[in-house]
C-alpha positions as CSV (number, residue, x, y, z in Angstrom):
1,X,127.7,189.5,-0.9
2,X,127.1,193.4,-0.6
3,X,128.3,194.9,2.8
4,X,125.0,196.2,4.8
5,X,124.7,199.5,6.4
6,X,123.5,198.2,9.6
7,X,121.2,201.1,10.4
8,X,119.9,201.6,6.9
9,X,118.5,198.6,7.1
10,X,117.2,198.5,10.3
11,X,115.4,201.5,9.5
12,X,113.9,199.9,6.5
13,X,112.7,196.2,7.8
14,X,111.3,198.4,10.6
15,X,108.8,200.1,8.1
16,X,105.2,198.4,7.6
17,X,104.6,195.6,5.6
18,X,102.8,198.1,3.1
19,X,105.3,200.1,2.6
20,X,107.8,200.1,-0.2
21,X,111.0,198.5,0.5
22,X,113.8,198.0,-1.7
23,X,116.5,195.6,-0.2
24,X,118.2,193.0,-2.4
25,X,118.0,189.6,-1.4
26,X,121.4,188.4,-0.1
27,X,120.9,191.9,1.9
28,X,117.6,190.4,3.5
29,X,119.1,186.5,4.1
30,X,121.9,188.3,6.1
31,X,119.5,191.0,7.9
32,X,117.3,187.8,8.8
33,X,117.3,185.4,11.6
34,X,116.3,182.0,12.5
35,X,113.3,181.4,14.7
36,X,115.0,180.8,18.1
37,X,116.5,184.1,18.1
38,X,113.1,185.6,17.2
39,X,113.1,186.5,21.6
40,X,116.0,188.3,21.0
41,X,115.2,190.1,17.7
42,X,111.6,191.1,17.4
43,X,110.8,193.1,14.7
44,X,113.2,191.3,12.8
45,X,113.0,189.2,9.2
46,X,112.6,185.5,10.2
47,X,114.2,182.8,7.5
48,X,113.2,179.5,7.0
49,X,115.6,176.5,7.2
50,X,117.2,175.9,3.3
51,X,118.8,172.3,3.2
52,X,120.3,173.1,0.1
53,X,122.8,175.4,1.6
54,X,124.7,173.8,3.8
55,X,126.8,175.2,5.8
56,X,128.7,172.5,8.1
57,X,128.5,169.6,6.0
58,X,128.0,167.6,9.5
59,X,124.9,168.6,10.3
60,X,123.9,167.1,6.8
61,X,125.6,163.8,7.8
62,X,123.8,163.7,11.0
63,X,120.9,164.1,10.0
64,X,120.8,161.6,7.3
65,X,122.5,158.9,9.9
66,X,119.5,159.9,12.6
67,X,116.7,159.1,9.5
68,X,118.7,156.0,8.4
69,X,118.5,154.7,12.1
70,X,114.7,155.6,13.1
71,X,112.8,152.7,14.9
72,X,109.9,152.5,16.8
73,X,109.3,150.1,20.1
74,X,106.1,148.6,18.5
75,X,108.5,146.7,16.0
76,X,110.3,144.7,18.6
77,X,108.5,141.6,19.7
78,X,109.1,142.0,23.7
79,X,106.3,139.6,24.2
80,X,108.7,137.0,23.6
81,X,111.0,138.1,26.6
82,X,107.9,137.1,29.3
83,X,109.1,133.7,30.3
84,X,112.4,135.0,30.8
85,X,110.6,137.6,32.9
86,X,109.2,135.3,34.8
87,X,112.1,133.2,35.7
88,X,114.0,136.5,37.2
89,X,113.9,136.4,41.1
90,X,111.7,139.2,42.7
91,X,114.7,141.5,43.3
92,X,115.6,141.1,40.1
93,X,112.3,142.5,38.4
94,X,112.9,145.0,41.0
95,X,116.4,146.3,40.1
96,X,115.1,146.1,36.3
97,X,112.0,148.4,36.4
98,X,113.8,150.9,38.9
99,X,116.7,150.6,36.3
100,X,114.2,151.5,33.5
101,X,112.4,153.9,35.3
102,X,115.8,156.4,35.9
103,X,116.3,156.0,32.4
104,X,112.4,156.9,31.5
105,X,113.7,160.1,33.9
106,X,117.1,161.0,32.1
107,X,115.3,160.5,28.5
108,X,112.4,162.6,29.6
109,X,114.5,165.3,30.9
110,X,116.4,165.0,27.3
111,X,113.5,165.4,25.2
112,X,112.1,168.4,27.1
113,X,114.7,170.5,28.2
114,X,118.2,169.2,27.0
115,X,117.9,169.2,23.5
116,X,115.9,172.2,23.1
117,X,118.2,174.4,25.1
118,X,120.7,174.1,22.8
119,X,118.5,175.6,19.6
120,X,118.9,178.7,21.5
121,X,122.9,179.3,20.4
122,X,122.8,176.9,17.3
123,X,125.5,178.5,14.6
124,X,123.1,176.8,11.9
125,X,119.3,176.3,11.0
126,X,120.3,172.6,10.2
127,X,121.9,172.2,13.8
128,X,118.5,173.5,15.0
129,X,116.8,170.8,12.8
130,X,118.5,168.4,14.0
131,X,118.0,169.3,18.1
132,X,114.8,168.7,17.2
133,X,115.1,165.6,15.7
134,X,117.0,164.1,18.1
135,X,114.7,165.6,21.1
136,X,111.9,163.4,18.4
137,X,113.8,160.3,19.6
138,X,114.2,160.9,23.4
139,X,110.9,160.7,23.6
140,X,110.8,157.3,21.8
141,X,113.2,155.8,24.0
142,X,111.1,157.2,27.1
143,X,108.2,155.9,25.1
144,X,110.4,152.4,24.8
145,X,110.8,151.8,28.4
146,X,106.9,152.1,29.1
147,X,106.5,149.5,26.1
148,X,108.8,147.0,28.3
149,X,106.7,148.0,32.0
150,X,103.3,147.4,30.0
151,X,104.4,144.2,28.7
152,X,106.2,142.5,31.3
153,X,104.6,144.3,34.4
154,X,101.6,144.3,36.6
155,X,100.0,148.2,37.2
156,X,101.4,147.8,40.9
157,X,104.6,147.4,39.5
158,X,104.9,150.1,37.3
159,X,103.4,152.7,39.7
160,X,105.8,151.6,42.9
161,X,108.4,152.2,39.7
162,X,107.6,155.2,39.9
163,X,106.8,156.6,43.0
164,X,110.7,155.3,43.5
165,X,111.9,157.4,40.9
166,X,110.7,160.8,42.4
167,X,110.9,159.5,46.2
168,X,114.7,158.5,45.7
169,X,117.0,161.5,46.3
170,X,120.2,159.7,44.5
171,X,118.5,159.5,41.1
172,X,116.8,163.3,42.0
173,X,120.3,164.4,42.3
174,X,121.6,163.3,39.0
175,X,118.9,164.6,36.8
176,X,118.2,168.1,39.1
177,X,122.5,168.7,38.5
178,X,122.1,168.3,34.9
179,X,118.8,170.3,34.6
180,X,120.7,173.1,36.0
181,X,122.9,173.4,33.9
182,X,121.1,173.2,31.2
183,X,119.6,177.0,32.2
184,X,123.3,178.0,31.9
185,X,124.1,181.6,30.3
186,X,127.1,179.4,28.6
187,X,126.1,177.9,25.8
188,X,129.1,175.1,25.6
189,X,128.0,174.3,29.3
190,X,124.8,173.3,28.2
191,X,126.5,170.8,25.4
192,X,129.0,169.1,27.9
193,X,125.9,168.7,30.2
194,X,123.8,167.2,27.1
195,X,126.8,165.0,26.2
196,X,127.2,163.6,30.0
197,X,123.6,162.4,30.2
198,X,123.6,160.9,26.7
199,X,126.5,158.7,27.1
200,X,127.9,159.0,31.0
201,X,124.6,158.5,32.5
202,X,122.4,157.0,30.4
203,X,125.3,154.3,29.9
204,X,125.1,153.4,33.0
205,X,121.7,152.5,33.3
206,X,122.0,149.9,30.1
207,X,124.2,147.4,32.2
208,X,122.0,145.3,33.6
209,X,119.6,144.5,30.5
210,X,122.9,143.6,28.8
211,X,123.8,141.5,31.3
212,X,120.9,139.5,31.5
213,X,120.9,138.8,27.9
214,X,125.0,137.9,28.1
215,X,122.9,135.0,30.3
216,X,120.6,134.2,27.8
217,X,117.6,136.1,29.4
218,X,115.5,139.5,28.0
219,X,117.1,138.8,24.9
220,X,114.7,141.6,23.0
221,X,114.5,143.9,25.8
222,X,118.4,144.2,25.1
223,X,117.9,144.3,21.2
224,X,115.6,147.4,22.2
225,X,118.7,148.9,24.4
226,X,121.1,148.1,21.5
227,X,118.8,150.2,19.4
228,X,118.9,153.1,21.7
229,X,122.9,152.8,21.9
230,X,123.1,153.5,18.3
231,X,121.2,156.4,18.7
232,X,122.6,157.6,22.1
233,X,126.1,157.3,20.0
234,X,124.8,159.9,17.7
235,X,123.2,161.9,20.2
236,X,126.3,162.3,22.2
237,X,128.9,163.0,19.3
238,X,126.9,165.5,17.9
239,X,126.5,167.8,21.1
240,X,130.3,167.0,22.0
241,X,131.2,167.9,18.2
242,X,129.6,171.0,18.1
243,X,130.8,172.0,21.6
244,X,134.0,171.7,20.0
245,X,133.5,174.0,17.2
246,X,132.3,176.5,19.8
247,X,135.4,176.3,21.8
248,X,138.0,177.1,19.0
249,X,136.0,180.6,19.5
250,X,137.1,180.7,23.2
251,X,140.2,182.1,24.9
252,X,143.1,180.0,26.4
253,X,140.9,181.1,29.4
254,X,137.8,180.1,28.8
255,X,139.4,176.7,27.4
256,X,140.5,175.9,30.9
257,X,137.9,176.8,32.9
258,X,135.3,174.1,30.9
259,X,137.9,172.0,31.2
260,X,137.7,172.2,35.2
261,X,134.1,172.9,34.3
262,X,133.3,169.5,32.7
């Protein structure tokens, strides 16, 4: 590919659209940049994502593994879990829709904010693609758990739900620590805080659903959870993979300081 004179070109994608340019195009695919770092670049050449050329032949596994495994909670019959509902003990319904309402809480602040932050230092359109993507399917699983509160619970229930979710400090704590993180300067911050709340924290929450059907109960409620497993697997492995392929960048330094870090 031809080496660029940096300010020859600059001075030429800086004239008017009308005007006569004459730049060969590898020179304009390297001038160019994605659309994320259009904030950073105006005036610049923006590229569309090419699938055809690959760069890191994970993204391109990823993606195909994240199409392979998309579901949606219509397709799971969760009517059939209501007489197992029913036989729980008050505290039990409780526990489950305060359960599912911190995860409705961690997914939400997923889809919104954790995935997308990390589009902003992606090394690759694909790994931008498939931010996106898997932000797609946070919302699903937020959209899950409010498939299990509409069949299974009364309006009351689900709005005490809740009101417990933003009243209880704990479960503020836990998402507000991970928010903040996400507005680091440091882009490998932002992907060990993506990977804790899709695997550490999330995880956590899937306990009791699994235990119930370990007992026989909520048996497609837990099918549901198994589905969002799978996908929480990806999720998590992909932000911890490509936080490693930042860090062989990093100094010895900056190694150990995300190690205390994380």
């Amino acid at each position: 590919m031809t080496e660029l004179d940096p300010t020859a070109l600059r001075s030429s994608l800086d004239k008017p659209f009308g005007t006569n340019r004459v730049i060969a195009s590898d020179e304009m695919m390297v001038a160019s940049i994605t659309p994320a770092q259009y904030r950073y670049h105006h005036g610049s050449r923006v590229r569309p994502v090419n699938w055809n050329n690959i760069v890191d032949d994970k993204d391109l596994d990823v993606w195909n593994r994240l199409i392979a495994n998309f579901w949606l909670p219509e397709k799971v019959p969760l009517s059939n879990d209501i007489p197992s509902w029913r036989s729980l003990t008050d505290l039990e319904r409780k526990t489950t829709t305060r359960v599912f309402t911190g995860l409705t809480l961690l997914d939400t602040s997923q889809a919104t904010i954790g995935e997308l932050c990390q589009i902003e230092h992606a090394r690759t359109e694909h790994e931008q693609a498939i931010y996106t993507n898997i932000a797609f399917m946070q919302s699903i699983h937020a959209r899950s758990y409010s498939s299990i509160f509409s069949t299974l619970c009364s309006s009351e229930e689900i709005d005490e739900a809740y009101r417990w979710a933003v009243g209880n400090d704990v479960l503020q704590q836990r998402v507000t620590t991970v928010l903040c993180e996400y507005e680091s300067e440091d882009p490998l911050k932002r992907k060990i805080a993506a990977t804790m709340l899709s695997s550490l924290l999330l995880y956590a929450g899937f306990y009791l659903p699994l235990y119930f059907a370990s007992r026989g109960k909520m048996m497609n409620t837990a099918d549901m959870i198994r589905l969002i497993l799978r996908d929480k697997a990806i999720h998590g492995y992909y932000s911890g993979y490509k936080f490693q392929r930042g860090l062989e960048l990093r100094s010895e330094n900056d190694k150990k300081n995300l190690e205390k870090f994380t």
